[in-house]
C-alpha positions as CSV (number, residue, x, y, z in Angstrom):
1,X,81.9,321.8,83.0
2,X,79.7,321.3,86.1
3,X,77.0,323.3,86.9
4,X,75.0,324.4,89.9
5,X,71.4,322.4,90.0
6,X,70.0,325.9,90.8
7,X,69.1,327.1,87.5
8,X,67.9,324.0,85.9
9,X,65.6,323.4,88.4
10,X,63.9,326.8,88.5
11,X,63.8,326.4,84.6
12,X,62.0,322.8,85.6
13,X,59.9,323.8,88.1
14,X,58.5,326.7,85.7
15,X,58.2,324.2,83.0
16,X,56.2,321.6,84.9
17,X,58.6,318.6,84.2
18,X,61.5,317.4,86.9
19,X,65.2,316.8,86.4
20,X,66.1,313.3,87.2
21,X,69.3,312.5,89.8
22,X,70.7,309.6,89.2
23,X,73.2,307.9,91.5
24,X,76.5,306.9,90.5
25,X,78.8,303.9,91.5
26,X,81.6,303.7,89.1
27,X,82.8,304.6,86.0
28,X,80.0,302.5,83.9
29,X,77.3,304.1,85.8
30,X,78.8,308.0,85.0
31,X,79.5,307.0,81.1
32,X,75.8,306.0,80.7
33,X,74.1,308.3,82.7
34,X,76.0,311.1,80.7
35,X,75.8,309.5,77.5
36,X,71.7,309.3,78.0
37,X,71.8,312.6,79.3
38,X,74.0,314.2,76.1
39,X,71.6,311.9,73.5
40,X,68.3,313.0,74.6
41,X,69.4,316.6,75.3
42,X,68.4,316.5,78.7
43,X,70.1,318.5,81.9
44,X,71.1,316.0,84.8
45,X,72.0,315.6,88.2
46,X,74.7,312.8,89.1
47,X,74.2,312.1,92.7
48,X,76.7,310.4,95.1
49,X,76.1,309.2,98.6
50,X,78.9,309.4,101.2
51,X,79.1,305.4,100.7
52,X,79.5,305.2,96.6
53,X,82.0,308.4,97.7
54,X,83.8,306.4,99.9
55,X,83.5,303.3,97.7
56,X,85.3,305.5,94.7
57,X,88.3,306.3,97.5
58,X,87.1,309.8,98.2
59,X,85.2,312.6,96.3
60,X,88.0,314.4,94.9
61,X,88.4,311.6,92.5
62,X,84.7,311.3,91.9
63,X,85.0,315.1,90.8
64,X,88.5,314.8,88.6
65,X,86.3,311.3,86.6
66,X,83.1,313.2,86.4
67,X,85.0,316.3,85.2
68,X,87.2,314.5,83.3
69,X,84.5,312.4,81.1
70,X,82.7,315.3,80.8
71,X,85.5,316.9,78.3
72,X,86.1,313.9,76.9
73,X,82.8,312.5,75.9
74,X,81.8,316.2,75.0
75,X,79.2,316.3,76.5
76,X,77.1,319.9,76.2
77,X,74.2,319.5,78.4
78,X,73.9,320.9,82.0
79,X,75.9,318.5,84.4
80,X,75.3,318.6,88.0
81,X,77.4,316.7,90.5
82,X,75.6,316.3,93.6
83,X,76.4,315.0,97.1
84,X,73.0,312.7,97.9
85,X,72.1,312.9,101.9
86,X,75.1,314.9,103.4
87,X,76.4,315.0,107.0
88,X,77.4,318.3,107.5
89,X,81.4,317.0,107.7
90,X,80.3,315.3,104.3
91,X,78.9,318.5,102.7
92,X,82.6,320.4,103.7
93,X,84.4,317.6,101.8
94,X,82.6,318.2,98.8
95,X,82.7,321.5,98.6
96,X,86.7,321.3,98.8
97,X,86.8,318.6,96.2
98,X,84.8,320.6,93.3
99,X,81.1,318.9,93.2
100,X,78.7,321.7,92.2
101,X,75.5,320.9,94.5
102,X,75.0,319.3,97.8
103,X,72.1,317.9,99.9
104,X,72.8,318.9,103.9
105,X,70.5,315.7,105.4
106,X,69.6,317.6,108.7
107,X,66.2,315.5,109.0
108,X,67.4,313.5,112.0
109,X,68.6,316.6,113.8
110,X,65.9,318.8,116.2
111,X,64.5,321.4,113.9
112,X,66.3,324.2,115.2
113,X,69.8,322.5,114.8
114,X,68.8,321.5,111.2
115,X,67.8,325.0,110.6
116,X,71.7,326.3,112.1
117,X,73.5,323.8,110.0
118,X,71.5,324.6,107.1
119,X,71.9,328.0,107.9
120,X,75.8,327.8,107.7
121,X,75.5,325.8,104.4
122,X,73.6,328.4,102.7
123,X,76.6,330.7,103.3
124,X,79.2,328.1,102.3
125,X,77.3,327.1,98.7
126,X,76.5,330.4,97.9
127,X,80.6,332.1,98.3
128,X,81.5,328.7,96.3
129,X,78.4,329.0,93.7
130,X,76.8,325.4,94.7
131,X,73.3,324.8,95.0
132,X,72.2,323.1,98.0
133,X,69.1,321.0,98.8
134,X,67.7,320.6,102.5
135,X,65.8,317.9,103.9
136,X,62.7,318.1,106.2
137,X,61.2,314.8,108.0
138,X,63.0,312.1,107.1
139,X,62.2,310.1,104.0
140,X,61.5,306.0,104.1
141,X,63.4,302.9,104.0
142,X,67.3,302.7,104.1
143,X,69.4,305.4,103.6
144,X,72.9,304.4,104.3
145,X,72.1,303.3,107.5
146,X,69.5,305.7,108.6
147,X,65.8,304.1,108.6
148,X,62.6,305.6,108.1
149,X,59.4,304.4,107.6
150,X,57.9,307.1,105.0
151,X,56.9,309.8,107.5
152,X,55.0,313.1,105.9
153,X,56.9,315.9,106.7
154,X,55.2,319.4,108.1
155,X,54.4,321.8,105.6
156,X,55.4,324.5,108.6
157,X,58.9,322.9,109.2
158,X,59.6,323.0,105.4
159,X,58.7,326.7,104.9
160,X,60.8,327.5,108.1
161,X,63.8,325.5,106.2
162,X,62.9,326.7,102.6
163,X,63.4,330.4,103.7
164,X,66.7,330.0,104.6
165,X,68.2,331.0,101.0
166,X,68.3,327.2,100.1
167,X,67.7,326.1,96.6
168,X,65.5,322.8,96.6
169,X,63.9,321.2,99.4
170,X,63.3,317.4,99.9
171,X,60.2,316.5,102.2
172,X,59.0,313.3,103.1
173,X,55.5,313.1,101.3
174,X,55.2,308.7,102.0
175,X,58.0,308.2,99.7
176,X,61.0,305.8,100.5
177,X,64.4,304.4,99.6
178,X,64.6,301.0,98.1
179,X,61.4,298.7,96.7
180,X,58.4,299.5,97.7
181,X,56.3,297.0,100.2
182,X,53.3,296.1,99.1
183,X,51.5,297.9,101.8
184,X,52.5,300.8,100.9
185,X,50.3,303.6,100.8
186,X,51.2,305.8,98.6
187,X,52.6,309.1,98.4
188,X,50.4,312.0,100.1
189,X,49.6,314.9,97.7
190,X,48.2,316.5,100.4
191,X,51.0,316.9,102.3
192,X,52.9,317.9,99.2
193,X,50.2,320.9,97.9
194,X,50.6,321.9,101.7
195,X,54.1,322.1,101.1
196,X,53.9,323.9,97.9
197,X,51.6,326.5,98.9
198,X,53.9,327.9,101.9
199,X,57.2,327.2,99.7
200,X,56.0,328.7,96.5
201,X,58.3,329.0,93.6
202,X,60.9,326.2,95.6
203,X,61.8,323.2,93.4
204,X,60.9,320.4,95.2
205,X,62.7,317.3,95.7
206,X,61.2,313.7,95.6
207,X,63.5,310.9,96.8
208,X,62.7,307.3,96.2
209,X,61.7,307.4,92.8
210,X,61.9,304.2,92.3
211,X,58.7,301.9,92.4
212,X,56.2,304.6,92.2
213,X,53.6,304.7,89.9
214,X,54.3,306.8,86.6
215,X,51.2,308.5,87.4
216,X,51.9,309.5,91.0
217,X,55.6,310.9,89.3
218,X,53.3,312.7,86.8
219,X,51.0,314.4,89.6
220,X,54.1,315.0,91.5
221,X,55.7,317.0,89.1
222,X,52.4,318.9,88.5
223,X,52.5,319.7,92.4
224,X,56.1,321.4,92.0
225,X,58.8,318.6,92.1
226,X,61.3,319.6,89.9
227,X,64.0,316.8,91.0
228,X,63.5,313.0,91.3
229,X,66.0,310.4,92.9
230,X,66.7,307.7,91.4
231,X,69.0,305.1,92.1
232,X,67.7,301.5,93.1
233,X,65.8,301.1,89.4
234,X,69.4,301.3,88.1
235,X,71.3,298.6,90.5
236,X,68.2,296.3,89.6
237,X,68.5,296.5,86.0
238,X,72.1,296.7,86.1
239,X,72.5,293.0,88.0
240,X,69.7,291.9,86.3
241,X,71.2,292.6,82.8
242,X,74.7,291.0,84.8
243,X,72.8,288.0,85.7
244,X,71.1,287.3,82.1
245,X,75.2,287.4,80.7
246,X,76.5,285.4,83.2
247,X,73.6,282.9,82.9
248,X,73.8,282.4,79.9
249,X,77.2,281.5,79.4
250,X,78.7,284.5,78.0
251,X,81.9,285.1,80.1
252,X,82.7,281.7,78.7
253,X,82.8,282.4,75.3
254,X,86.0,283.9,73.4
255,X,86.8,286.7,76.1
256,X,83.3,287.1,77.1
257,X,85.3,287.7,80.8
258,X,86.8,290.6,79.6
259,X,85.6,293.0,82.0
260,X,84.4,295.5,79.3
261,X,82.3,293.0,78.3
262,X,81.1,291.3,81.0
263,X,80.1,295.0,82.3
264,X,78.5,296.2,78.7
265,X,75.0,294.3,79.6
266,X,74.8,295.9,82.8
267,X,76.0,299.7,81.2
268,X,73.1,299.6,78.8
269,X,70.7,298.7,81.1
270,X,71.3,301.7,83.3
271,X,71.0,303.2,79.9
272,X,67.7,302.4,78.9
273,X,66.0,302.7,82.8
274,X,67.7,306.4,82.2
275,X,65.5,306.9,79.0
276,X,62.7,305.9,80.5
277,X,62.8,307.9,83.1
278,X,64.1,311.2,81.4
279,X,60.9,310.5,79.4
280,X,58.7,310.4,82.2
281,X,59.6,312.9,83.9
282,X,59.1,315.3,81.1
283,X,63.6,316.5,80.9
284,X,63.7,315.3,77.3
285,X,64.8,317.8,75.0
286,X,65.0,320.9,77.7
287,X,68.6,321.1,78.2
């Protein structure tokens, strides 16, 4: 059975550790996500963009697999299925197809249209029991199309969007999608403790997890992020694993083709870049 992210977040944010997302693509990507989830006894969040939705022919049938694995693989933890950086016409669809969280991406709008969409949302999610998760200032590198360059977001704005009734709120803090450049600068706890002192008990929302240094996640999570995107780190070691198979012959041997093999590699990479960061960021055992 889903769940709403709502309470396992509080419980995170309370705890000092952070629930990972983790984006999925496919049916590989689900099965090892929620088999990492189920053997560690962690609660986690499956996120979906509107592109992996579309890629999977719409989010009705993301909902009926996830659901549907979910009673078959028994698995006990708490499940989230999440819709990663919403339109608002995105956020409707999922509500009607059965996912039990969504993130409304008003970052690009004016404030005070972000605030009036969000607004609506709150109402929406909260008749349907969803969580929701807001954006303010818009995070880094390439998010389906939408570029940012790792902008902080203002602690004012995010208070102004965090009162609204939502349940997590993501804010730009340096972070961005994708690799890192190697001029980064880092993320700015400044910005995030600014954040965290008007938004109080609010789980906070990092996006871009991938690339940044364990012990930035570490003082993240100590500074109230209770969620952490990931999805990058898992399409790396997925094609890497791919690659390595390929490479090395293996498709050519017996019926190394075999689709169920030729993907295992891949599967239990995701697996093990899930363990790892479970561990991190502290989810281990809490579910």
């Amino acid at each position: 059975m889903l769940v709403s992210a709502k309470e396992m977040l509080q419980k995170a944010k309370a705890g000092h550790y952070a629930v990972g997302q983790f984006n999925i693509n496919n049916l590989e990507w689900t099965k090892a996500i929620l088999a990492v989830a189920q053997e560690l006894n962690s609660p986690v969040i499956l996120g979906v963009s509107e592109g992996a939705g579309k890629y999977m022919t719409g989010f009705k049938t993301v909902a009926g697999m996830v659901k549907a694995m979910i009673e078959e693989m028994n698995i006990t933890v708490p499940v989230a299925l999440h819709l990663d950086h919403g339109t608002y016409d995105g956020c409707l669809k999922c509500v009607e197809a059965g996912f039990s969280s969504i993130m409304f991406d008003g970052s690009h709008y004016p404030i005070d249209e972000n605030v009036a969409k969000t607004k609506e949302l709150v109402k929406i999610c909260a008749d349907h029991g969803m969580s929701l998760e807001a954006e303010v200032g818009a995070i880094g590198g390439e998010e389906d199309g939408v570029i940012g360059t790792g902008e902080c977001a203002d602690p004012a704005e995010c208070k102004m969007i965090a009162d609204l009734g939502i349940d997590m709120l993501a804010a730009g803090i340096g972070n961005i999608h994708g690799k890192y450049p190697a001029n980064w600068a880092g993320l700015s706890f400044d910005t995030l403790d600014a954040i965290q002192a008007l938004t109080g008990d609010m789980p906070l929302v990092l996006h871009g997890g991938t690339g940044i240094p364990e012990d930035m996640i570490k003082k993240a999570i100590s500074l109230g992020v209770a969620k952490i995107n990931v999805n990058t780190e898992c399409q790396l070691s997925f094609a890497d694993a791919t690659r390595k198979y390929i490479e090395a012959g293996k498709d050519l041997e017996g019926k190394g083709f075999d689709p169920r093999k030729l993907l295992l590699p891949g599967t239990e990479a995701i697996k093990e870049t899930v363990r790892e960061k479970m561990q991190l960021f502290g989810s281990v055992g809490k579910a």
